[in-house]
The first five atom37 places (N, CA, C, CB, O) and aatype in JSON, in Angstrom:
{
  "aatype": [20, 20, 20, 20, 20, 20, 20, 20, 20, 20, 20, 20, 20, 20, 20, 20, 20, 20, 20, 20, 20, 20, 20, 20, 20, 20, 20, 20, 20, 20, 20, 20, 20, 20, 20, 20, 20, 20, 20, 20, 20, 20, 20, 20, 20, 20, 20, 20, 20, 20, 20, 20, 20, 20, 20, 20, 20, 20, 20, 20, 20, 20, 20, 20, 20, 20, 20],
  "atom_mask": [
    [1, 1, 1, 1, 1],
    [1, 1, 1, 1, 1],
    [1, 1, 1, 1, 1],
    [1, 1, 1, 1, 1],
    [1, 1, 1, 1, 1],
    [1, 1, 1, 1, 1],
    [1, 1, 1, 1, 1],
    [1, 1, 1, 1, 1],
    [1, 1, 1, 1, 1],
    [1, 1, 1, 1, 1],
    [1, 1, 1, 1, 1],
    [1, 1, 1, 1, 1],
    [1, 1, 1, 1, 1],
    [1, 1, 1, 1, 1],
    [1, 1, 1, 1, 1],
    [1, 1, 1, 1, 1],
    [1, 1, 1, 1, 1],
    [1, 1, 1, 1, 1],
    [1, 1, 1, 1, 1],
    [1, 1, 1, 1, 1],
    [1, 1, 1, 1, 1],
    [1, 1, 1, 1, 1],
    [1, 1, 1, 1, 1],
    [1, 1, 1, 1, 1],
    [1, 1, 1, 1, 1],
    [1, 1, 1, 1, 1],
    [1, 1, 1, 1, 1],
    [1, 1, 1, 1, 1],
    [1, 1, 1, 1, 1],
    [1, 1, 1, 1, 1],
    [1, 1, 1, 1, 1],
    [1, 1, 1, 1, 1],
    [1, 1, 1, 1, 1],
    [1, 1, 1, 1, 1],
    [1, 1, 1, 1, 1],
    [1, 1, 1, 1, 1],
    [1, 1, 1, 1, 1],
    [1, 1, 1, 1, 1],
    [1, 1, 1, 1, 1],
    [1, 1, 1, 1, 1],
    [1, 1, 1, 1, 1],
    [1, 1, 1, 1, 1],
    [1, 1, 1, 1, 1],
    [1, 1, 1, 1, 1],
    [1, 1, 1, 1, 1],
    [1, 1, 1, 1, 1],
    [1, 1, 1, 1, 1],
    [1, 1, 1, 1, 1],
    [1, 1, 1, 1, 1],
    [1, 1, 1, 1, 1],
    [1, 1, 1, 1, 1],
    [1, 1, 1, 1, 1],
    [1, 1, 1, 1, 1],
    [1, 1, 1, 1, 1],
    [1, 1, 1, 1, 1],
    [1, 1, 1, 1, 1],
    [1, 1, 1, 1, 1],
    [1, 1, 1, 1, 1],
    [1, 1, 1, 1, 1],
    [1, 1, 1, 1, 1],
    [1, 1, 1, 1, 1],
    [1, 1, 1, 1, 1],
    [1, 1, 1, 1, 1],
    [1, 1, 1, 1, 1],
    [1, 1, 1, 1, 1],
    [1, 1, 1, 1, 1],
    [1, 1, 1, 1, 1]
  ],
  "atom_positions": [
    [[50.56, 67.34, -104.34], [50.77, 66.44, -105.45], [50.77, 65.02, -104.9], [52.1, 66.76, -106.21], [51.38, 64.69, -103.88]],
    [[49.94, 64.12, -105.75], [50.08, 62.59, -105.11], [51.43, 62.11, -105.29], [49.09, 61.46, -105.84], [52.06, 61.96, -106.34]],
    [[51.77, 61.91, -104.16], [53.26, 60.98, -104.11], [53.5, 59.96, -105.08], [53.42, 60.14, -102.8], [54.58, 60.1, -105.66]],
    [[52.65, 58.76, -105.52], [52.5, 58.19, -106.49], [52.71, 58.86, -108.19], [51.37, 57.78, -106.13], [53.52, 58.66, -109.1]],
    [[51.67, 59.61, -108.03], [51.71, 60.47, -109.56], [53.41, 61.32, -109.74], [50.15, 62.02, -109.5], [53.79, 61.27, -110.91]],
    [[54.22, 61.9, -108.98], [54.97, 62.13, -108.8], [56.52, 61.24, -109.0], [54.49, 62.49, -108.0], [57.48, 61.5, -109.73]],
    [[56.32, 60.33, -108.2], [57.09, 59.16, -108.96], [57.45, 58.08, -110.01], [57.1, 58.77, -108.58], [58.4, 57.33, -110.2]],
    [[56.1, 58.38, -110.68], [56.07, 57.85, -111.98], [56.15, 58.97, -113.3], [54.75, 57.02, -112.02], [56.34, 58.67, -114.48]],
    [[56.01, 59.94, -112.92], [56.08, 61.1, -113.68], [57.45, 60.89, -114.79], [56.22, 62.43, -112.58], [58.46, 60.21, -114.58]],
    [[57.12, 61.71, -116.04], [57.88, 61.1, -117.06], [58.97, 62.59, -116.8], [56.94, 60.71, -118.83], [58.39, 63.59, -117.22]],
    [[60.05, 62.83, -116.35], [60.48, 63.79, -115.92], [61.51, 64.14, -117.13], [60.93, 63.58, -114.53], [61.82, 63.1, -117.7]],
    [[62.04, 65.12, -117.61], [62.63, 65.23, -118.69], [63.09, 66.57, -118.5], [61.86, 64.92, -119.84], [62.3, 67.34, -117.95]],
    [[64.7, 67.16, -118.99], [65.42, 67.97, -118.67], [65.47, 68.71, -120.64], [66.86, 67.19, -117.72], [65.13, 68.23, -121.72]],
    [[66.02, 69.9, -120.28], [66.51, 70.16, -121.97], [67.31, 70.01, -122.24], [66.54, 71.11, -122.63], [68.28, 70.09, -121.49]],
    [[67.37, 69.71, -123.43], [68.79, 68.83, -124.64], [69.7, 70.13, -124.54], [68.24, 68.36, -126.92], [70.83, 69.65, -124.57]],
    [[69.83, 71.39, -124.45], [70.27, 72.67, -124.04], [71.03, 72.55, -122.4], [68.86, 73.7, -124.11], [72.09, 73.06, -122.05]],
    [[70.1, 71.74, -121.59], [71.32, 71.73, -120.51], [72.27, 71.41, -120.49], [71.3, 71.33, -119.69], [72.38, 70.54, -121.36]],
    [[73.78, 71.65, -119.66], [74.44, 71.67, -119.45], [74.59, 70.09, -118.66], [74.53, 72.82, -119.15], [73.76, 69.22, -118.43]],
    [[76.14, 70.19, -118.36], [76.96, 69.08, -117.1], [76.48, 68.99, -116.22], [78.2, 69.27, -116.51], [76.97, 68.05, -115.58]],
    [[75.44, 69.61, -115.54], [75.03, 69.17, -114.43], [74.99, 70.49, -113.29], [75.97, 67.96, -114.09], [75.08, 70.51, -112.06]],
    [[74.82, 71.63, -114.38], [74.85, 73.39, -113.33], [73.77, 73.72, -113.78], [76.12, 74.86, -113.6], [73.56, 73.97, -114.97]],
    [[72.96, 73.77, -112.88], [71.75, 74.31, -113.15], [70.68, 74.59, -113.91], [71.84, 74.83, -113.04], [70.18, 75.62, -114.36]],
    [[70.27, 72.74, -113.97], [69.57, 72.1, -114.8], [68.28, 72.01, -113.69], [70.33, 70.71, -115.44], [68.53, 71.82, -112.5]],
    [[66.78, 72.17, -114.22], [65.89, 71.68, -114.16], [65.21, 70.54, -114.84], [65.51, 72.38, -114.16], [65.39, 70.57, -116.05]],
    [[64.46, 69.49, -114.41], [63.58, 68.96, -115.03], [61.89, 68.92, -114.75], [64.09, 67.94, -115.03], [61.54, 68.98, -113.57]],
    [[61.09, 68.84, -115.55], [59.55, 69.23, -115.79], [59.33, 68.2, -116.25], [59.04, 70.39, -116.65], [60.03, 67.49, -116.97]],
    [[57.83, 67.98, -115.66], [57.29, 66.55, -115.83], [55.87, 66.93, -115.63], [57.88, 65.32, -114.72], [55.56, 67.53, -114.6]],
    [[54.77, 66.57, -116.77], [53.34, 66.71, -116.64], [52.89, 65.82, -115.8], [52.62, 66.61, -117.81], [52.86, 64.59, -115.9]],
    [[52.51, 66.6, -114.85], [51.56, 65.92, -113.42], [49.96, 65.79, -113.73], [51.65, 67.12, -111.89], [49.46, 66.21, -114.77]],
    [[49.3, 65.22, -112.8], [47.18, 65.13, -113.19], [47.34, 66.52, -113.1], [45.57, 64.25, -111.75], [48.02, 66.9, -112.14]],
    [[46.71, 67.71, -114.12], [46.37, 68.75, -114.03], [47.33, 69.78, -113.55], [45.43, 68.63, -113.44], [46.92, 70.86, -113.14]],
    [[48.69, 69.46, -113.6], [49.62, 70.69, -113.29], [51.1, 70.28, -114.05], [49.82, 70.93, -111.44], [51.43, 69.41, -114.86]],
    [[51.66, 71.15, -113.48], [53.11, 70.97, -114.19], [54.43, 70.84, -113.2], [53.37, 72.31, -115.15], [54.63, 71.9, -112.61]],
    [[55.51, 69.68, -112.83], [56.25, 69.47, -111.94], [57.38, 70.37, -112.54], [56.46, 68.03, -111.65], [57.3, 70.64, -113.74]],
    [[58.19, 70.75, -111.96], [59.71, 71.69, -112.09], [60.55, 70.88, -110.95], [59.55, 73.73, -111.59], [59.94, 70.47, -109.96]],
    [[61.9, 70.65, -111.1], [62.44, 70.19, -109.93], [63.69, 70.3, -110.19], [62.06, 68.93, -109.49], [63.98, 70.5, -111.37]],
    [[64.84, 70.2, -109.14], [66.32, 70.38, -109.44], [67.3, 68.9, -109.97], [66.94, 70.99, -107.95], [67.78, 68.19, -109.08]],
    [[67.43, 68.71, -110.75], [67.8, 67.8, -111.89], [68.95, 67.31, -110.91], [68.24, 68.54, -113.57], [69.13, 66.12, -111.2]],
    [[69.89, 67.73, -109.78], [70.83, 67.53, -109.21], [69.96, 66.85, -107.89], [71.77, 68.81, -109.13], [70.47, 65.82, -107.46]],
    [[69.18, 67.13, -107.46], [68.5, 66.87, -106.3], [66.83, 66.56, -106.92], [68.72, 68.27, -105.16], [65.86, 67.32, -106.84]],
    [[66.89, 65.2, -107.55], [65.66, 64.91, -107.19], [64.66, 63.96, -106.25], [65.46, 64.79, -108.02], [63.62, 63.36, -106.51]],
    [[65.27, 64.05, -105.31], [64.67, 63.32, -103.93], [63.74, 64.76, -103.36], [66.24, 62.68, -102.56], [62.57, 64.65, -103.0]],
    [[64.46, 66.06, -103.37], [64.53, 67.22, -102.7], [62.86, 68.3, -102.97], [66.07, 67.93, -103.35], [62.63, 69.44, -102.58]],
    [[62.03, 67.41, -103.71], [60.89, 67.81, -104.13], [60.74, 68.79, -105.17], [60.32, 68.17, -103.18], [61.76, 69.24, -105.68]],
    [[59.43, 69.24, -105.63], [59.53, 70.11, -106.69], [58.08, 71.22, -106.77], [59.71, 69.1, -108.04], [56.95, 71.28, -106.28]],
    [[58.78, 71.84, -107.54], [57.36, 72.97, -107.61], [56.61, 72.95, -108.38], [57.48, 74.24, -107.75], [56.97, 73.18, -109.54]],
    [[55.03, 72.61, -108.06], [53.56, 72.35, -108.22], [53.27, 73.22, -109.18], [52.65, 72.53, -107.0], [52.25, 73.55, -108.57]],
    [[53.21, 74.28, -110.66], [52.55, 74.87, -111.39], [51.47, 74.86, -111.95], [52.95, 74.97, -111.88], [51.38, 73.86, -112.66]],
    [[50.2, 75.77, -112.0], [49.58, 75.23, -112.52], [50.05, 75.71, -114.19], [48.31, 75.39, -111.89], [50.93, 76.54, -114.42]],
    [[48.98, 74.77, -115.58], [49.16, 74.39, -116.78], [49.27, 76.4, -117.33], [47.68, 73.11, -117.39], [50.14, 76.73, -118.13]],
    [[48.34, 77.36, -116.8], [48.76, 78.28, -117.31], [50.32, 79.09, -116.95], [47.73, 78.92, -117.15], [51.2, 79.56, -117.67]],
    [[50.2, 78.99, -115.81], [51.53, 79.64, -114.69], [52.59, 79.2, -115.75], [51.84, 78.72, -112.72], [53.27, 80.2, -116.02]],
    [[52.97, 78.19, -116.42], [53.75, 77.35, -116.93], [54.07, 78.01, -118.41], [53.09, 75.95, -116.87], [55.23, 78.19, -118.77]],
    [[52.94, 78.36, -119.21], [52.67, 78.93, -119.87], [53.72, 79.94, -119.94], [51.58, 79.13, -119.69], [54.82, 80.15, -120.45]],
    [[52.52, 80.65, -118.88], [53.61, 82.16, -118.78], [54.96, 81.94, -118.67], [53.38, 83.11, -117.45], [55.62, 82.54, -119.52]],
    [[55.58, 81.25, -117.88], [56.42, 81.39, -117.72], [57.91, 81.17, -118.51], [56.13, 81.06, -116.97], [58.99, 81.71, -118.28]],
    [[57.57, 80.28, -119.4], [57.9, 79.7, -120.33], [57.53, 80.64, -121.96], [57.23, 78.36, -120.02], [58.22, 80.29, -122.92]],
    [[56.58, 81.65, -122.17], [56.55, 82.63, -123.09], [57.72, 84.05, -122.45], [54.78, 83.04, -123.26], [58.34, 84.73, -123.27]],
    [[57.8, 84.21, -121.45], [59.1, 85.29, -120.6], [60.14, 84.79, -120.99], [59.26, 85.36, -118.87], [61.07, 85.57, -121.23]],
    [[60.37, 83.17, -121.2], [61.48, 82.94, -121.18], [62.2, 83.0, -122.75], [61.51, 81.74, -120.45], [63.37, 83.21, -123.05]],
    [[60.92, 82.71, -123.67], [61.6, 82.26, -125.07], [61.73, 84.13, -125.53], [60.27, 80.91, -126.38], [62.54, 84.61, -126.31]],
    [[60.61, 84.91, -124.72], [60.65, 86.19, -125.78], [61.69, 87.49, -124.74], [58.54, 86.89, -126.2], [61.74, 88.71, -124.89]],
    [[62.28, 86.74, -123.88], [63.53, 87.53, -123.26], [63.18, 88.4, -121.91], [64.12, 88.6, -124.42], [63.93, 89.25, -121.41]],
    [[61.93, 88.03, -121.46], [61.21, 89.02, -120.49], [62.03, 88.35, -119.06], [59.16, 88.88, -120.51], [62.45, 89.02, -118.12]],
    [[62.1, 86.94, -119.18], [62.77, 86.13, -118.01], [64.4, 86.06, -118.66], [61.9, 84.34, -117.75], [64.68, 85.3, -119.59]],
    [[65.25, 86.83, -118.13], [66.7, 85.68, -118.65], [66.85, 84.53, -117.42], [68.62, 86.74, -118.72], [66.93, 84.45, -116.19]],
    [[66.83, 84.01, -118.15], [67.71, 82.74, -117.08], [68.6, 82.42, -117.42], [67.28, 81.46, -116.79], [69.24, 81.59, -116.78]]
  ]
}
């Protein structure tokens, strides 16, 4: 991921998180999708691509993922 594109990234958490336990935030990168730890964001983040994201995110709303 370009270091640049990364730091300007519009990063955004859910209105559903919590105080500060185990919160992510996601941010649309050129052609992928950023994930990162909302407590640690110096600490880098994970690269998805636009379908991976998808999926992962249909597991989550129809109960296949609990998180």
């Amino acid at each position: 991921m370009a270091h640049m594109a990364y730091q300007r990234a519009a990063w955004r958490k859910s209105v559903r998180s919590d105080a500060g336990q185990g919160c992510v935030e996601v941010a649309p990168l050129p052609g992928t999708v950023g994930v990162r730890d909302s407590k640690n964001p110096d600490g880098g983040a994970l690269v998805l691509s636009h379908s991976t994201w998808t999926l992962i995110m249909a597991g989550v709303k129809d109960g296949r993922l609990d998180l």
